[in-house]
C-alpha positions, -999 to +999 in steps of 0.1 A: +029+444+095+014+409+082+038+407+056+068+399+080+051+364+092+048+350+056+082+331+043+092+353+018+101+328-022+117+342-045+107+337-080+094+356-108+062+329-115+057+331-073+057+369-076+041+378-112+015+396-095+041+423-076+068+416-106+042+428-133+027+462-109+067+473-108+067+471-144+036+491-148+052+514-123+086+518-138+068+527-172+054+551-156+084+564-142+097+564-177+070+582-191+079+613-170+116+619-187+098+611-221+082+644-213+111+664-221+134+636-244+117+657-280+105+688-272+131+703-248+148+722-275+120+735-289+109+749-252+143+763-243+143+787-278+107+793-279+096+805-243+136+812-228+152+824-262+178+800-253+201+792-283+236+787-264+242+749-266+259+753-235+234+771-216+206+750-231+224+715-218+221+729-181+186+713-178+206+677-182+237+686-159+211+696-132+189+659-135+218+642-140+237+650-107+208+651-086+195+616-100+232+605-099+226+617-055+196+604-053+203+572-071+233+564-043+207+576-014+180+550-024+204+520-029+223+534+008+184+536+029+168+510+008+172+486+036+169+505+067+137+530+054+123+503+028+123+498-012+083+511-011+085+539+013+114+556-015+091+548-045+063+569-025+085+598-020+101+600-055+067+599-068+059+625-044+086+651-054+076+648-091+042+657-088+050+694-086+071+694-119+052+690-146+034+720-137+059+740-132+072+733-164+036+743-178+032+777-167+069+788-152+086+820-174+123+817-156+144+792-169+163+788-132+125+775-119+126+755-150+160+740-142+144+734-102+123+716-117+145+696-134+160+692-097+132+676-081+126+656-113+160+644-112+156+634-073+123+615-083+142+594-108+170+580-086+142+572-060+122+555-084+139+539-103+164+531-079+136+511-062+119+495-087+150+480-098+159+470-065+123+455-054+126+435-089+159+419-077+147+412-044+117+391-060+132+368-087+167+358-071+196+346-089+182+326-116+161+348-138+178+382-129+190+394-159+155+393-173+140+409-144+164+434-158+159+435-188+119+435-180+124+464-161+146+487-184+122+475-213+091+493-197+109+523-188+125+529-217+098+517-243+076+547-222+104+571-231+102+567-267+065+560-265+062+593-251+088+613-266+065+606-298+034+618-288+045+644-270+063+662-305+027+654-322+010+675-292+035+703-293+029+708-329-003+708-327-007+726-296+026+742-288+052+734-266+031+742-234+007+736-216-009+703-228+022+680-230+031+686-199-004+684-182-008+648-193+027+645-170+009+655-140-019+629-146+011+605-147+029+614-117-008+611-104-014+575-114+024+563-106+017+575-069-016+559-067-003+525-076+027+524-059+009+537-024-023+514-027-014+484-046+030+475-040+043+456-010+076+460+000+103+436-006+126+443+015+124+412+035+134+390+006+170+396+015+167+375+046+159+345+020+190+351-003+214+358+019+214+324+040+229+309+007+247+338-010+282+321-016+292+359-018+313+376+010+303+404+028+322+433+018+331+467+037+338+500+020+309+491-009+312+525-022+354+521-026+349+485-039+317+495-068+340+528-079+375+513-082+388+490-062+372+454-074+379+452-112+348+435-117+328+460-104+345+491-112+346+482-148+306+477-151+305+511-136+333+529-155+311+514-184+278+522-174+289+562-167+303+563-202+270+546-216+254+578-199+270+600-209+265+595-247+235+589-235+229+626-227+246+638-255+219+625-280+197+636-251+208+671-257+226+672-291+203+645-313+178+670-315+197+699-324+213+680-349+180+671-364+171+711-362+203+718-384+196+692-409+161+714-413+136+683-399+103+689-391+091+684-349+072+658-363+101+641-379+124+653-350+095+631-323+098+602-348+134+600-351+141+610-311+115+581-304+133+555-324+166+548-299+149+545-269+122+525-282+145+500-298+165+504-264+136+493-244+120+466-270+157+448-272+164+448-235+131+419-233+156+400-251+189+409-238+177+406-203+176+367-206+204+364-230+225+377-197+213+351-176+228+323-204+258+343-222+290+360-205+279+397-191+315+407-200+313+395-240+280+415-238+292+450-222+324+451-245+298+441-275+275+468-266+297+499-264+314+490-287+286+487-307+272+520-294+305+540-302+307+534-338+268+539-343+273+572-324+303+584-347+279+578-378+254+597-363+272+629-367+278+623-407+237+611-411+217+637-433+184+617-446+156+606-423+166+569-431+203+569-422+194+586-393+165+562-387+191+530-392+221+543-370+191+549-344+180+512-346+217+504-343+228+525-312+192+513-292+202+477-302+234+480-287+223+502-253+199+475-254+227+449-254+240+464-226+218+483-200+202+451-184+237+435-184+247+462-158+228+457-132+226+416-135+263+420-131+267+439-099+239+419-087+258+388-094+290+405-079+277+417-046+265+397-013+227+397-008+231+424+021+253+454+006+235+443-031+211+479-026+242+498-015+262+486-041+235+491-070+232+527-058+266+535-060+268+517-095+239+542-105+253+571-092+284+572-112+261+557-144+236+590-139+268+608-135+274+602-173+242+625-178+260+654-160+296+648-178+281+640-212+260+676-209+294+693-197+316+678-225+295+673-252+284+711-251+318+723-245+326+708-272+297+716-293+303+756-287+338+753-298+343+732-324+307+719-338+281+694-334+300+670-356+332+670-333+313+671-301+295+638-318+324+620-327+346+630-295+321+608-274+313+576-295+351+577-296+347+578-259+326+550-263+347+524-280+373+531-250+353+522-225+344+490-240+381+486-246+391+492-210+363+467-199+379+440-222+413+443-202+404+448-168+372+421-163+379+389-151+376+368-178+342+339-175+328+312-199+310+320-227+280+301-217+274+307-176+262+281-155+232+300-132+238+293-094+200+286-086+185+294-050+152+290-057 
């Protein structure tokens, strides 16, 4: 290929043009889990007369391990089968899904589908962050992150929203779903005809990473580097209350007797905050310690999450919303600009994988506990059990980080 006899710079104004197509793209990839975030509950009752919230949170166990898989593959092949090639092939593997969803009547097809959707998302997402990192370098990556997340997650909440307004207007299927097809469509397109692969940028990085080389990435991301293992530790619990409100928010909102319209509005309100803050947050981890900010942010998170579960009017519910996306927000970016800073330019993929599979992990473990929970002792309890959870984490990540200066000083390479 051409591409190979061109120096690769790294830089986010020498690589708008790529930087600003792989945020399109990861909005996009967004978009497709916004299909479900409102109007899942309302589709498991309606067409499966599924009421258990056990047997209901299955859909999220299933994504969450399979993303959690897929997540580690793409950061373990990045290198060796190329950050574009993966982005093709999640896109790929989705396209199927949002029909199948459409016109499906057994909820195991549905939860197939949820499967292959989960499989999409760790190769997607999984590459777009990685191609992002590869572009900017050391010196703007927190905002790369924070850029990245911001488009994702603003296209949750954007379509989380319209896709309640469509179901109550329409019903829960076929329409919103359709659209998710034309997505799928669009994301391919763009990422097939239009992206370049990054993958040589490492070369330019890694001739000045001050970073060793490190064997046994998956043993040193999971537990054995404190640093690292603590941003992960962090970023599985983050998911995991993550995919409680994924699962239990909106049957919360059914037994306070809210409207779907309401429900959209209110289920649309955290991950849009989450995605508008992380433009912000992004940067501020580039300036600020990314320790101050994880503890911050869950801790943040688990106290918002406990006052969830005693909400009853559309405002309080609106306010603690706007509070847990702030601090998800505050912390989301800050995970990946750490193990980025943490690892050596040539296990960086490997070691973001592994980070992500334990984070989507959370999805799976929040599902499994929070519904446990749920069945046995209430909503309320399941709630609170978590954001408790929560403050933990942030706890733990206080005493096992190594502690840095408020105000970093940005090792520039470019």
């Amino acid at each position: 290929m051409n591409s190979i006899h061109y120096q690769a710079v790294q830089g986010l104004k020498e690589n708008w043009k790529q930087f600003s197509l792989l945020v399109v793209i990861n909005a996009l990839v967004g978009s497709m889990i916004g299909l479900e975030r409102s109007i899942f509950p309302e589709y498991a009752s309606t067409i499966f007369g599924i009421e258990s919230n056990s047997a209901f949170l299955t859909f999220i166990i299933v994504f969450g391990i399979s993303k959690a898989i897929s997540n580690y593959y793409a950061g373990k092949y990045a290198n060796r089968l190329g950050r574009k090639n993966l982005l093709v092939l999640g896109w790929i593997i989705v396209l199927p899904v949002p029909l199948i969803l459409a016109f499906t009547d057994s909820w195991l097809i549905v939860l197939l589908a949820n499967l292959l959707l989960g499989v999409s998302q760790g190769l997607t997402w999984s590459s777009t962050v990685i191609m992002k990192i590869d572009l900017v370098g050391p010196k703007n990556r927190g905002l790369a992150m924070g850029l990245n997340e911001f488009a994702g997650y603003l296209a949750i909440g954007i379509t989380a929203y319209f896709t309640a307004n469509l179901a109550s207007n329409f019903g829960v299927r076929p329409i919103p779903f359709l659209i998710g097809f034309g997505i799928a469509l669009l994301g391919l397109y763009l990422s097939f005809f239009f992206l370049k692969d990054t993958t040589r940028f490492i070369s330019v990085e890694k001739t000045d990473s001050k970073k060793e080389e490190k064997n046994n990435v998956f043993w040193n991301t999971t537990f054995r580097s404190p640093n690292l293992s603590s941003i992960t530790q962090a970023g599985l619990v983050n998911n995991l209350n993550d995919g409680m409100i994924w699962g239990l928010l909106p049957l919360l909102l059914i037994q306070k007797e809210f409207s779907l319209n309401e429900i959209g509005k209110l289920i649309a309100i955290y991950p849009l905050v989450w995605g508008m803050g992380q433009l912000f947050s992004g940067k501020i981890a580039d300036i600020i310690s990314k320790k101050f900010l994880i503890v911050f942010g869950m801790i943040i998170q688990g106290f918002a999450i406990i006052i969830l579960a005693y909400s009853n009017s559309f405002s309080q519910f609106s306010f603690i919303s706007i509070v847990l996306g702030i601090g998800t927000a505050i912390v989301y970016p800050t995970f990946l600009a750490a193990i980025s800073d943490e690892t050596h330019p040539e296990v960086r993929a490997e070691s973001v994988g592994v980070f992500r599979l334990w984070r989507d992990l959370g999805y799976a473990f929040g599902a499994i506990l929070s519904g446990w929970i749920a069945d046995n002792f209430g909503l309320e309890l399941a709630i609170v059990s978590v954001g408790m959870l929560t403050i933990a984490s942030g706890i733990i990540t206080q005493l096992r980080m190594t502690r840095e200066a408020f105000f970093r000083k940005i090792e520039m390479n470019n």
